[in-house]
N, C-alpha and C positions, 0 to 999 in steps of 0.2 A: 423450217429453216435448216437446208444443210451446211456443214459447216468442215470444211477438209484445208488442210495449211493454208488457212488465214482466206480460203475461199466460201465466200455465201452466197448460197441459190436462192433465192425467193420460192416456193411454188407457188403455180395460177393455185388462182382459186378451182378446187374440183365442183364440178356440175353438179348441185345436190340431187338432179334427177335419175343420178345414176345408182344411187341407192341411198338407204336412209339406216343401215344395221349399224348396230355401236361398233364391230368390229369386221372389219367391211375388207375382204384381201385384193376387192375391183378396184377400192379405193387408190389403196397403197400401190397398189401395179399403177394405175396411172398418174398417182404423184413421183411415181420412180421414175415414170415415164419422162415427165417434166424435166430432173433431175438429169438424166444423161441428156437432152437435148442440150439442156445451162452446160452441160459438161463437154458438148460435142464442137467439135470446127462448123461455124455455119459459113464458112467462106464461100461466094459463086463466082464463076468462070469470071467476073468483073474484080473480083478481088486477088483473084488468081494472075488475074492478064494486069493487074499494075503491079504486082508483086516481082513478077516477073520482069515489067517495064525498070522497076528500081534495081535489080540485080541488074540489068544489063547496063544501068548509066553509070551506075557507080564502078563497078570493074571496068569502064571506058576511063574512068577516072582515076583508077588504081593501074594500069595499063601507062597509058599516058602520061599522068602527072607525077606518079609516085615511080614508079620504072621498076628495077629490079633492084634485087638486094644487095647494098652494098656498105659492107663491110668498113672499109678504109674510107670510104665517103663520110661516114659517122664519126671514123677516131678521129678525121681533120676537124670534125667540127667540136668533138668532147674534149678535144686536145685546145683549142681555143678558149674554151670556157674553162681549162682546170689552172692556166697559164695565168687568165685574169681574175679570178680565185686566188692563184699564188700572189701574186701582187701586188692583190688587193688587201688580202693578210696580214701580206710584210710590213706595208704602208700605215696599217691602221698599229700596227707595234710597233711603229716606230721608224720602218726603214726609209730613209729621203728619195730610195731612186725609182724609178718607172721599169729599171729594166729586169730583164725575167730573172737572168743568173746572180744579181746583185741580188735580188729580192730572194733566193734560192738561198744563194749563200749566206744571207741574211737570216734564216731562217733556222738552216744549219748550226749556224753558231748558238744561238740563243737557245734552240731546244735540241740539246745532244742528248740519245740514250745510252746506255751501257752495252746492249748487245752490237752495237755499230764495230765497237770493240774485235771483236767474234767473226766480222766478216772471211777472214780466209778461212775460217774453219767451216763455215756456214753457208759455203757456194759460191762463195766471191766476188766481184763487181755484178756479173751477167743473173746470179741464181741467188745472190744473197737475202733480199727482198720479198724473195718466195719463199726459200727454206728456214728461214727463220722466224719463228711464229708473230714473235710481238710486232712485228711488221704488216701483218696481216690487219683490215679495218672491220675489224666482226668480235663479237665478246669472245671469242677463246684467244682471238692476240690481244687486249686487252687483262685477259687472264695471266695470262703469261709473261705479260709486263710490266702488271703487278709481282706476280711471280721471282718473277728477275731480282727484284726490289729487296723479297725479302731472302731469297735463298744466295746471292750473289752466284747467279747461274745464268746462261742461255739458251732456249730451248727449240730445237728445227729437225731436221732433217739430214742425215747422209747426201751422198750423193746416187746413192742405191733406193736411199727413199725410206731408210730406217731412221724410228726417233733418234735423238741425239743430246745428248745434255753436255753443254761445256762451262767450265769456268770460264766466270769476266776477267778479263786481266786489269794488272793490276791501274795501268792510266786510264782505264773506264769506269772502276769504281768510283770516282771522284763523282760520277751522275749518280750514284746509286746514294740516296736520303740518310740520316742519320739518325732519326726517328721515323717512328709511325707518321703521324701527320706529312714529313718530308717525303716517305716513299711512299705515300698514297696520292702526293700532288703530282709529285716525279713520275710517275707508274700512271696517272691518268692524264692530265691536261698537259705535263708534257710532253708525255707521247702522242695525246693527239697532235700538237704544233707538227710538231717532226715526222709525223706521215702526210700534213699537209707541205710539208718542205721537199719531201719525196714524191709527190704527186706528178711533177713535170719531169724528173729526173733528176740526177746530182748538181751541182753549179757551174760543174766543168760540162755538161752534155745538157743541160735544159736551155732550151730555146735551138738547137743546134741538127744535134740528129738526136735528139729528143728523147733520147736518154730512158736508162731503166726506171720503171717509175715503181710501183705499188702494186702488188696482185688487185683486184677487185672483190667483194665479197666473195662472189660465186665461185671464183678460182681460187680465192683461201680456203674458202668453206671444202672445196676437195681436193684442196692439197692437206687439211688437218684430217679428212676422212683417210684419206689415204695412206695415213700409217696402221689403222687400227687392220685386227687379224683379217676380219673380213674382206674388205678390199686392197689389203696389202699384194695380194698375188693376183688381182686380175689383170687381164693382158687388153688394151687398146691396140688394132690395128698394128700386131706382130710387136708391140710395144706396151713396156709394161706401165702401170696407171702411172708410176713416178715422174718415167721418162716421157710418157706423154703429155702430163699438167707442165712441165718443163720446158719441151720444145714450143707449144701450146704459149709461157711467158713470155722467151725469148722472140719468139714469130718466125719461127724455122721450121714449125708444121705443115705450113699452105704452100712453102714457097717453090717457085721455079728453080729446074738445074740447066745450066747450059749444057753442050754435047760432051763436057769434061768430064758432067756430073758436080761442077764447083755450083754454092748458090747463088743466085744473080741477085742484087745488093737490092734494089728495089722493092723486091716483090715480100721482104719480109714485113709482117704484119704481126704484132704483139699484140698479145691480149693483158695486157694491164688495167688497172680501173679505169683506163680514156678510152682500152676497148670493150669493155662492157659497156661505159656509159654510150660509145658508139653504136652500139649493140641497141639500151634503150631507145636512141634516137631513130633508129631504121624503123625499131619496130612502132615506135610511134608517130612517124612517119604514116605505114600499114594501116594505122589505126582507121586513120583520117578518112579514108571512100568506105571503112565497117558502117564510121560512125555516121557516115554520110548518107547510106542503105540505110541503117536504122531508123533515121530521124525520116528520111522519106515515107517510109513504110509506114510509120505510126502516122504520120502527118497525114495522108492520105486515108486511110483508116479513119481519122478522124473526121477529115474534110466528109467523106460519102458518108458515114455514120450522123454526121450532123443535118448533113441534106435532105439524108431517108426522114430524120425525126422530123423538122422542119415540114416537108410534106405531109409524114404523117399527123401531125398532130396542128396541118392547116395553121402555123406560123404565120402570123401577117405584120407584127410590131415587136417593139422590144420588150413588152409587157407579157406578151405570150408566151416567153423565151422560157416562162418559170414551168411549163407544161412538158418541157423537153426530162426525159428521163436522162439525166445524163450517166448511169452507170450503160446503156447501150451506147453510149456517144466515145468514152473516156478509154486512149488505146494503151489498156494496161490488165495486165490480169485476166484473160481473155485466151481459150481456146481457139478463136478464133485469129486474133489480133499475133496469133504464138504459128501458125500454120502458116501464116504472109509470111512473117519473118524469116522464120524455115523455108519455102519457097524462095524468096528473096536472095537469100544468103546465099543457098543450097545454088541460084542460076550464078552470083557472083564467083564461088568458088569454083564451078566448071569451066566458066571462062579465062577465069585467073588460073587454072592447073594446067587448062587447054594451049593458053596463048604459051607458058614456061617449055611445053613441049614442042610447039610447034619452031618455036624460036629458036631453040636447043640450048634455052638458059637453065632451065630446069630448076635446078633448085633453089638458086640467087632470084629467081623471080619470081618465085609462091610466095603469095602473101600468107604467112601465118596468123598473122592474127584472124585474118578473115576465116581461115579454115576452125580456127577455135571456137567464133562466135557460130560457124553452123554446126559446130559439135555439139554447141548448147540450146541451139535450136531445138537439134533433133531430140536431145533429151527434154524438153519441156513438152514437144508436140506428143514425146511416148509418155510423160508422167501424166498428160492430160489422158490419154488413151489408157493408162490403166485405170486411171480413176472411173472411167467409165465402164471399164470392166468390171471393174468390183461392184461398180454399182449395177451393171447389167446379171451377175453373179446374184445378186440379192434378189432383183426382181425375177429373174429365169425359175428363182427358188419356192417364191410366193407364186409365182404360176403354177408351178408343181403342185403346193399346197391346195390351190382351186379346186383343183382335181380332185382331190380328195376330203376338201372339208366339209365341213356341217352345216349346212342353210337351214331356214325355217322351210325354202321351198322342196324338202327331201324330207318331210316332218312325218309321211305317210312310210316312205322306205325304211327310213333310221328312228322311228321315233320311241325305240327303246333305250337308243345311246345314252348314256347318263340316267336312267330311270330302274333300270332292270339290275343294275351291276350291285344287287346285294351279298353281305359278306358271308351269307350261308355257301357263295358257290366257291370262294375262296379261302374260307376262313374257317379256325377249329376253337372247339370249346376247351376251355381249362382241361377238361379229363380227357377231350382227345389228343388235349396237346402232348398231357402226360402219357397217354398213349402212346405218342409217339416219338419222345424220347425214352420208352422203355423199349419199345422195338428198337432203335437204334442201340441202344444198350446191350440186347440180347445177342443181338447181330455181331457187335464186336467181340462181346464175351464167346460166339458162336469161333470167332476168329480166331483170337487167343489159343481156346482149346484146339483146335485143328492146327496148331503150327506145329509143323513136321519137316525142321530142316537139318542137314545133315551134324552142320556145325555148328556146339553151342545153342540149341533148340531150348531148354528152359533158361537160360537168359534172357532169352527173345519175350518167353514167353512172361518171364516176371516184368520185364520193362513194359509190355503190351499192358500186362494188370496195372502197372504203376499208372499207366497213363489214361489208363479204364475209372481208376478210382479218381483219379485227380480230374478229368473231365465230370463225373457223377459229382461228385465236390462243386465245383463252379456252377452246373447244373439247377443242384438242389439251393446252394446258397443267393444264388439271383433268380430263384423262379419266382416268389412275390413280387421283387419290383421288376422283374420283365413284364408280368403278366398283367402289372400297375393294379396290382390288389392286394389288399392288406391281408395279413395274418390268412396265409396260404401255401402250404406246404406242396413239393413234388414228393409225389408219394413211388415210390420204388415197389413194384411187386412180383412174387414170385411169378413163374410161368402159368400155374392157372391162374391165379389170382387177374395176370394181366387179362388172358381169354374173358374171365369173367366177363371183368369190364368192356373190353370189347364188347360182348354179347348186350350189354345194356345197354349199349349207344348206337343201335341199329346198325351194324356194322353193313348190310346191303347197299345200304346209302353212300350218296358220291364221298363222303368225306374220307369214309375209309378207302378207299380208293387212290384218294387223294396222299394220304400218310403212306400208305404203300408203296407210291413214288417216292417224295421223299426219303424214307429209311432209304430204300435200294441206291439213291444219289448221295447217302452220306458219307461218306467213308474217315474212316478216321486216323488218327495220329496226328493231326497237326501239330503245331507249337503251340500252346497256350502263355507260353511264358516269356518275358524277356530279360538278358542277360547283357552285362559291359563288355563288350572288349576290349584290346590292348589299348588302342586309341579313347578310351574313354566314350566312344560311340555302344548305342543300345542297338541291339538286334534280337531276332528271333532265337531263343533258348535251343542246343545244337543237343540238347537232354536225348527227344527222341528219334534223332537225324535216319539211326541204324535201324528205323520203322516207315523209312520214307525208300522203299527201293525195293523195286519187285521182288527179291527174294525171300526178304522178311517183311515185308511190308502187305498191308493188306490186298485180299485176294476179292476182285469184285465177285468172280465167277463163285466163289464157296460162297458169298454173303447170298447172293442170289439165289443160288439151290436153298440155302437156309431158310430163306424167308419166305418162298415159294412152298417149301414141306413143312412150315410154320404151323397153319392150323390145317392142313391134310385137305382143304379142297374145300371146308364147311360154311366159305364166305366170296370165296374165289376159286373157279376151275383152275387146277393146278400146270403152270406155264405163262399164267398170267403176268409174274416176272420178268419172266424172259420175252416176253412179247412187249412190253414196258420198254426192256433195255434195248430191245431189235430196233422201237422205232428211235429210241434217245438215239442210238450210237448214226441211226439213216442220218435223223435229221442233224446232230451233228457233225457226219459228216459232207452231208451239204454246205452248211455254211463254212466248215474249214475250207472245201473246195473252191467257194465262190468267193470268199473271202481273202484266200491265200495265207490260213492264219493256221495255230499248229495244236489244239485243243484236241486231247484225245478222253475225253469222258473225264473230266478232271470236276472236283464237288469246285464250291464257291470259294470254301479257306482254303481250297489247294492253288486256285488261282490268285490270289492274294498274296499266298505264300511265295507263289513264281514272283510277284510284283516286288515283294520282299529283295529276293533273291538278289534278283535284278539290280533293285537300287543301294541294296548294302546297306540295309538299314533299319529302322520300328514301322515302314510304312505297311505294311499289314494290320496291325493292331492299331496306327492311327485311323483307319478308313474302316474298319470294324467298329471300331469308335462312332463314327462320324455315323455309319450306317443303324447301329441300335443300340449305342452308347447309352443316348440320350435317355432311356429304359432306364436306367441302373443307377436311382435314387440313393443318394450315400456312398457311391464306390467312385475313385479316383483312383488317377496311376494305375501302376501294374496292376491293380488289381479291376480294375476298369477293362484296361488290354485285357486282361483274361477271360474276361464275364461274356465281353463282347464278342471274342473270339470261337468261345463254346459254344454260344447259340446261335452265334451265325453259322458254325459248322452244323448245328445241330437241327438245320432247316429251314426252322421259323423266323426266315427272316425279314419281319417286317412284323409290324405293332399295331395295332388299334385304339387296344386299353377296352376298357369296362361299358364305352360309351356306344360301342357298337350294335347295330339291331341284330337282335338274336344271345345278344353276350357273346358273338365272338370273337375271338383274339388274335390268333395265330393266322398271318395269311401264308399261304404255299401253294405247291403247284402252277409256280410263276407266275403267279397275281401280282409280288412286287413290281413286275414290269410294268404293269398297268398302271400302279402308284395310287392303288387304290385304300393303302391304312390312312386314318386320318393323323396319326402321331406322329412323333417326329421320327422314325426310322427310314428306312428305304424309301416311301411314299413319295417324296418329289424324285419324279426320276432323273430330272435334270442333275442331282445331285450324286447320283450314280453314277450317269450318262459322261461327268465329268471328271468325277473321280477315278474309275476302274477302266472306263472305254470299250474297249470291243471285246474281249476276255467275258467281264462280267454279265455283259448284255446279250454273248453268243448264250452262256448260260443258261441266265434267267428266259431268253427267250425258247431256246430248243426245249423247256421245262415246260413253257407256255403251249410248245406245237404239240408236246407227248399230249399235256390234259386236254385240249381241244382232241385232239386226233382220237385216241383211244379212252377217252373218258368222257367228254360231251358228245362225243361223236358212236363212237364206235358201240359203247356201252350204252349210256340214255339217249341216241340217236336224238341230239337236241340242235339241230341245225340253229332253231330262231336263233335261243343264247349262245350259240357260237358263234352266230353273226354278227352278234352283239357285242361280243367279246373281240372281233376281228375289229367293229368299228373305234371300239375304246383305242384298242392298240393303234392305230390311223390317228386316233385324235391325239395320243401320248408323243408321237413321232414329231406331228406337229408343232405340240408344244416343245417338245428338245431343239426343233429347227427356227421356231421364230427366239428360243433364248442365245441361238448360236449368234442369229443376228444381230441381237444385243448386244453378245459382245466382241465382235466382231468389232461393232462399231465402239464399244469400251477403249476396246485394246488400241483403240489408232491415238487414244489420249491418252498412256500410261508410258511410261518409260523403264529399264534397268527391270530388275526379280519381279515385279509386278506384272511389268508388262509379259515377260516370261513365263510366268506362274498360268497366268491366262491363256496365253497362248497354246500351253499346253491341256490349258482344258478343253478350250476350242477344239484342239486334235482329239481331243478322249470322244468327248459330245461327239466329233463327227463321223467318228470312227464306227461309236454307236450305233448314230442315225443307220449309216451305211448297212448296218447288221440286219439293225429290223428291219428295213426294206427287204432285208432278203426274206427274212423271216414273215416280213408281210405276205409277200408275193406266195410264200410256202402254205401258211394259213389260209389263204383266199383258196387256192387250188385242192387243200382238204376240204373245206366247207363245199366250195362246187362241184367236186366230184363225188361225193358222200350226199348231197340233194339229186343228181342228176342217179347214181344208185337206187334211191328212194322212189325215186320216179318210174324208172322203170319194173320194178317189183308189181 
């Protein structure tokens, strides 16, 4: 069942002959399948040609019957109905007579306000009604009526069109209450009476030439905009907004001049509340051949939809009737039943724009409403048309994955994927781990002592040692519970003492290899720490800022030579380094190129640290957290952020624990991308994929192409496990792309920070994806050219 704003697809039944695997991606492509058909217009040239037959009868009828627009047509008629309104008013309070002025004046007397008072000051017979707010029928003249009440004031307009505040005088006070209860009956219900007394006009001109009446809402509502700053100064047609709502009441906007230039008495047209309410009558008027179109269209929709069923489903009585599916029959809710409409509407308002032009009425003769309802046409026929975009987006996406995924029928090609992927080829033991945060260590200390800057040079360099000891600190104090083993110490050792060890743990073997990279991607100084600032907000500690910047700050190229002249050649021909960092920097910058992204050999906390930067905030240390937190049994808060911080700069990042075949712990050399720890660290990629986005994954993956390319490759010439390790990464992709679709489909149920939050993870995930591709397609092309080498030899 799909289910998208308040729409539900059913799917067929899929054909179980099409396959029978518990996770099946034929399947789902042709339930998607399903899905955008239920999503698509199935209109045919028979739905199309009566669609068209109702647009054209109904605009014969909007033509014809309804004619053009007219204005002063409407006021005679709103002007009628406000008259026997008044009358009817007077009558039921009491007044004896039928006629309009008596009922006027009637009405006047009985409900007098205090700003009536105010009139010369306030616009005077012609503008008073307008510029004086409480006169207006919309809660701010209401407000202001109240207002009156308690301030003994009246509140309108200049005649420039600035606020205005005047005293009531003194024979208007006598309406103004003497308590609360009295100026809140006064301020409301009689000021209602009293604009329905003003509705036709005053007593002397209602019924007559009909007299100034009432602004309408619409024309209150901006003549009260029209003082604030904003639209106090916009100019209408050489005419600023005051003077135009103005002429606009009076009805000396529209009108005719003779050859004097005097205005010829007729032709004025006032917009007061009888010409809006004119105003509604036109347009509902219009409505009538919309609604006319409409009810055809469905009708008809209905009529051939019942027919089709009827036939299909061999109808013969009224008992059979129950075999009719009526969600195909019922014309609502329907891509299909939304594309007549559109069609329909879309032939009505061509002819209805066509005939205003051709007549030269132009504008008095466009039906507006008709032109609204195919505005909304057109937008249902597009919301229906994205819908099916996204959902053709999804299936286009699992077709991709076909390409690439894992069958039983590929059991001969792949059939080491998930079998072979043991943690000896990624993963180090306790003492090589120690190993290899003691090369890290030497390295930096290698740093420290070589600083040689002009300015200040043993500052530099005591801050480097401060930051040297306070890293070995964090280090030593979480390497039990990183390593998730008890009563286990990081042991620190001198420079032979380190060689020793090395030499005990077969140092020819990939893993040293493996540590080799790492050190040379560590680079150090980051924050470990965090600090308040002004604001009360937490951030990255600004301690060692003055070690973050080429000057002072560490030198890859000296780490390099250092660790290259390390042990003289006895484990590694010497350049091996540098040939390490030639391909990281290649294949980094590939994907900055393909990517368009701006990484220039940066470790994992240093991109972190960017993300920091960025947000102004602790998110580095929370997502450090997040990444191998979960290790550091006993430690919260800052001191959590820092544990996590160390060792994630310090390589290993990602966890096993103790459970592992072989005991090993440490995975590196871009294994995490794989997601191949079983703990809770890095392991789900997804959870990366989400968090750090394309930064983190250019990373870990160009990590992934150095140890394939020159280390399975180039050194153990191990094509099988590299192809093995190509296919994991295809199957890791996969899973980031079917959880995008997840939530994808989450986020269309989530609303406000939530749905935001998501949203952005979706971007991080895709961003991702995006990377390994490239990273894939990089890996396939080492593996095949490094066999097809082999071959030829």
């Amino acid at each position: 069942m799909y289910k998208n704003d308040k729409l539900q697809v059913e799917l067929q039944q899929y054909p179980m002959n099409i396959s029978d695997s518990d996770f099946d991606y034929d399947k789902l492509v042709y339930d998607i399948e399903n899905e955008i058909d239920m999503l698509s217009s199935q209109a045919d040239k028979y739905d199309y040609l009566l669609s068209i037959g109702s647009g054209v009868l109904s605009s014969m009828l909007d033509i014809l019957w309804v004619g053009e627009f007219n204005l002063e047509r409407g006021r005679n008629i709103a002007r009628d109905e406000v008259d026997r309104f008044v009358i009817k008013t007077a009558k039921v309070l009491g007044c004896k007579s039928d006629d309009l002025q008596t009922s006027v004046r009637f009405l006047e007397n009985k409900f007098p306000i205090p700003s009536d008072g105010n009139t010369p000051e306030l616009g005077g017979g012609l503008q008073h009604h307008l510029r004086d707010f409480a006169h207006h029928p919309t809660i701010v003249g209401l407000m202001f009526s109240l207002l009156t009440q308690f301030t003994n004031k009246s509140y309108g307009t200049d005649t420039s069109g600035n606020f205005k505040i005047v005293n009531v005088p003194e024979k208007s006070k006598a309406y103004i209450g003497k308590d609360i209860p009295s100026k809140i009956l006064k301020g409301t219900l009689i000021w209602f009476f009293h604009l329905v007394s003003d509705m036709a006009g005053s007593s002397k001109t209602a019924g007559l030439s009909g007299g100034t009446g009432i602004p309408g809402p619409l024309l209150s509502i901006a003549k009260e905009f029209s003082v604030l700053p904003l639209f106090k100064n916009l100019d209408i047609k050489d005419n600023s907004l005051s003077l135009f709502l103005s002429k606009l009441f009076n009805g000396t906007l529209f009108t005719h001049h003779n050859k004097s230039g005097l205005i010829i008495k007729d032709t004025k047209l006032r917009f007061d509340l009888r010409g809006e309410m004119g105003l509604s009558v036109e347009i509902g008027s219009q409505a009538i051949p919309v609604i006319a179109n409409e009810a055809l269209v469905r009708s008809l929709y209905f009529m051939r939809r019942f027919g089709l069923e009827i036939q299909n489903n061999n109808i013969e009585n009224i008992k059979d009737l129950k075999r009719i599916d009526w969600e195909k029959v019922k014309p609502n809710n329907d891509p299909t039943i939304d594309r007549m409409l559109m069609i329909a509407t879309g032939v009505f308002t061509s002819i209805d724009v066509s005939e205003s032009i051709i007549s030269q009425k132009y504008w008095v003769s466009v039906n507006y409403f008709g032109i609204g309802r195919f505005a909304l046409a057109i937008g249902k026929d597009i919301t229906w048309g994205l819908q099916t975009r996204k959902i053709s987006d999804i299936q286009n996406m699992y077709k991709e994955i076909q390409k690439n995924v894992y069958k039983k029928i590929n059991n001969n090609l792949y059939e080491q994927v998930g079998e072979d992927m043991k943690g000896e080829h990624f993963g180090l033991t306790v003492e090589q781990t120690e190993i290899l945060y003691n090369l890290e260590y030497y390295k930096t200390l290698n740093d420290m002592r070589q600083t040689n800057i002009p300015v200040k040079s043993e500052d530099i360099k005591v801050l480097k040692h401060e930051w040297l000891k306070e890293w070995k600190d964090y280090m030593s104090k979480g390497f039990s519970s990183f390593m998730q083993l008890e009563n286990i110490d990081l042991n620190w050792y001198t420079k032979q003492e380190l060689i020793d060890k090395i030499e005990q743990n077969s140092p020819h073997q990939m893993w040293f290899r493996l540590v080799l990279l790492e050190t040379m991607l560590f680079e150090p100084y980051f924050p470990m720490e965090l600090e308040v600032d002004k604001k009360g907000n937490k951030k990255p500690t600004g301690k060692y800022k003055k070690l973050q910047n080429f000057i002072n700050g560490y030198q890859k190229s000296k780490g390099d030579d250092y660790i290259d002249s390390f042990f003289s050649g006895n484990y590694y021909h010497y350049g091996y380094i540098k040939r390490l960092r030639k391909t990281y920097n290649k294949v980094l910058k590939e994907l900055n190129e393909v990517l368009k992204s701006v990484i220039k050999g940066l470790s994992i906390t240093s991109v972190i640290t960017l993300i920091t930067v960025a947000t102004a905030g602790a998110f580095a240390p929370a997502i450090a957290v997040a990444l191998v937190g979960s290790n550091f049994a006993g430690l919260s808060g800052a001191a959590l952020s820092a544990a996590s911080l160390a060792y994630l700069g310090g390589g290993a990042v990602a966890i096993g624990g103790a459970g592992m075949a072989g005991g090993m712990i440490a995975i590196v050399g871009g294994g995490a991308v794989l997601g191949l720890s079983v703990g809770a660290g890095v392991g789900g990629t997804m959870g990366t994929a989400s968090l750090l986005g394309k930064r983190h994954t250019i990373l870990q993956s160009a990590k992934l192409l150095v140890t394939v390319r020159e280390i399975f490759l180039n050194d153990e010439h191990d094509t099988e496990y590299s192809q093995t390790v190509y296919e994991q990464y295809v199957q890791k992709i996969i899973e980031i792309e079917k959880n995008i679709v997840e939530m994808r489909l989450k986020a269309d149920e989530l609303t406000g920070n939530e749905k935001k939050e998501l949203e952005q993870k979706i971007k991080n995930a895709e961003e991702s994806v995006k990377a390994m591709m490239i990273a894939k397609n990089s890996m396939k092309k080492f593996i095949s050219s490094f066999k097809t080498g082999l071959e030829q030899e």
